[in-house]
C-alpha positions as CSV (number, residue, x, y, z in Angstrom):
1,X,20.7,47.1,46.6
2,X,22.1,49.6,49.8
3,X,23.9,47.4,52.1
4,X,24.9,49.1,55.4
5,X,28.1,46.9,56.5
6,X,29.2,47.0,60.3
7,X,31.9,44.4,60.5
8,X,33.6,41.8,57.3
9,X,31.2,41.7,54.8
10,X,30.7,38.5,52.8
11,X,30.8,37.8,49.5
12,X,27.1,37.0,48.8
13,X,26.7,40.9,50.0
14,X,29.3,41.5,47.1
15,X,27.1,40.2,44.4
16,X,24.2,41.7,46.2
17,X,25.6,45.7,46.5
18,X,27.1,44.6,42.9
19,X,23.9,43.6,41.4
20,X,23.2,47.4,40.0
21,X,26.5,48.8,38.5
22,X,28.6,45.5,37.9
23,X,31.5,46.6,37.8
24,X,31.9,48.8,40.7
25,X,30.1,49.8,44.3
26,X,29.0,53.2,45.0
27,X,29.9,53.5,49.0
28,X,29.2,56.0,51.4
29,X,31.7,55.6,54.5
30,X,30.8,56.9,58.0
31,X,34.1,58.3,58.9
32,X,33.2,58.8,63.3
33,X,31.2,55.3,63.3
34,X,33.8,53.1,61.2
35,X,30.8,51.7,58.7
36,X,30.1,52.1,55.2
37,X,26.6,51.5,53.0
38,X,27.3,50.3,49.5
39,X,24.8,49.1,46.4
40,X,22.6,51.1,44.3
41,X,23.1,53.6,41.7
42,X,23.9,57.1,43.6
43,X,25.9,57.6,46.6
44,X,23.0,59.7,47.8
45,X,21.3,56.4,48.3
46,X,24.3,55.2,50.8
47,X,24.1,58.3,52.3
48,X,20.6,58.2,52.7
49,X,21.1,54.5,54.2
50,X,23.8,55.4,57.1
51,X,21.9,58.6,57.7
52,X,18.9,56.6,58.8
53,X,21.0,54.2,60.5
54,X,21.9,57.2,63.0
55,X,25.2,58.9,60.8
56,X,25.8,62.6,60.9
57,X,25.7,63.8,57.3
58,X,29.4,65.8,58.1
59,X,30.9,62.0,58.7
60,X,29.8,61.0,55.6
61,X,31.8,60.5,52.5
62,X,31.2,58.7,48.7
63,X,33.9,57.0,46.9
64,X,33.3,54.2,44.0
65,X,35.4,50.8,45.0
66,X,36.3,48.4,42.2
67,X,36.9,44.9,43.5
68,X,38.4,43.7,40.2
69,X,41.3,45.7,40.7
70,X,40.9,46.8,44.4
71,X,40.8,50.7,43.8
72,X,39.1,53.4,45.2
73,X,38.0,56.8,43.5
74,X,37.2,59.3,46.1
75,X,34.6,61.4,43.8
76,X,30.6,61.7,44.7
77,X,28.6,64.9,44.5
78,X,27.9,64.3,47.9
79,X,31.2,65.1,49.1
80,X,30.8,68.9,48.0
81,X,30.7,70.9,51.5
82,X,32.0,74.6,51.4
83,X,30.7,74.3,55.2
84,X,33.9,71.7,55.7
85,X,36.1,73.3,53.2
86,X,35.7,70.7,50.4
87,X,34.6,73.1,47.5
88,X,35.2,69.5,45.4
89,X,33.4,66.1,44.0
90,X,37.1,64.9,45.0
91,X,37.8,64.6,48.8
92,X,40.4,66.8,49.1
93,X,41.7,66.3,52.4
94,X,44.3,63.6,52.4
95,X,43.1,62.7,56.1
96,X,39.5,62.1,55.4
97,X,40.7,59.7,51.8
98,X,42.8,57.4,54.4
99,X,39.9,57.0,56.4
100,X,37.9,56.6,54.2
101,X,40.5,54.1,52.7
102,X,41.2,52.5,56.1
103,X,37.3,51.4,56.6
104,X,37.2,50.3,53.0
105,X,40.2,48.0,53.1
106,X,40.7,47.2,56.9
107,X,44.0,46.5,58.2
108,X,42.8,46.1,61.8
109,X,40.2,42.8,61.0
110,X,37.1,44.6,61.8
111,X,35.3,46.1,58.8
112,X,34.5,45.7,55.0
113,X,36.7,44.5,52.3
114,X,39.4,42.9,52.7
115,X,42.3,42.5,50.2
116,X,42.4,39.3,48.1
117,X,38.5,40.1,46.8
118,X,40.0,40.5,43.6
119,X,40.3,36.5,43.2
120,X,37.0,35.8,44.1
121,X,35.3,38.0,41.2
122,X,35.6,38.0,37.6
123,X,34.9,40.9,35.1
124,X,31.6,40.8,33.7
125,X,32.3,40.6,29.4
């Protein structure tokens, strides 16, 4: 399930964007806007998600986030734009990875996950 998240999300939307993969979250972050979408089983379908919600395609950016050990991977085939020099799955710009970082783990108490998650789930066995 593709959650769009606009402010502290809970842990019952968790479970729900964790319902498909288990052990991570695909997540498509809106860079300009400060939200994410996460859930479902391609980033495309985030993407998809914040585009309808009235995101510019050039703002957007996938990563994977593990909660059980609070890491991000910044890789998604939809993050290959020539157009915006990123010739990469990887987002190769160390700028776009913090904010894309920063919205994903807030420091500033206004969006998404917050650090500590990790104690609240356990690894599926």
């Amino acid at each position: 399930m593709v959650l769009i998240i606009k402010q502290r999300a809970i842990l019952e939307e968790f479970h729900q964007m964790l319902q498909i993969l288990e052990l991570y979250i695909k997540i498509a972050v809106d860079i300009e806007r400060g939200i994410l979408a996460g859930g479902g089983e391609k980033h495309a379908f985030c993407e998809a998600a914040l585009l309808e919600d009235g995101s510019r395609q050039r703002d957007i950016w996938g990563a994977d986030w593990t909660p059980f050990n609070q890491s991000i991977a910044y890789e998604s085939i939809i993050n290959i734009r020539p157009s915006q020099n990123n010739r990469s799955m990887l987002i190769q710009d160390p700028a776009i990875q913090g904010s894309c970082h920063g919205y994903t783990f807030t420091t500033n108490k206004r969006f998404v996950f917050q650090s500590g998650w990790r104690k609240k789930f356990s690894a599926p066995i």
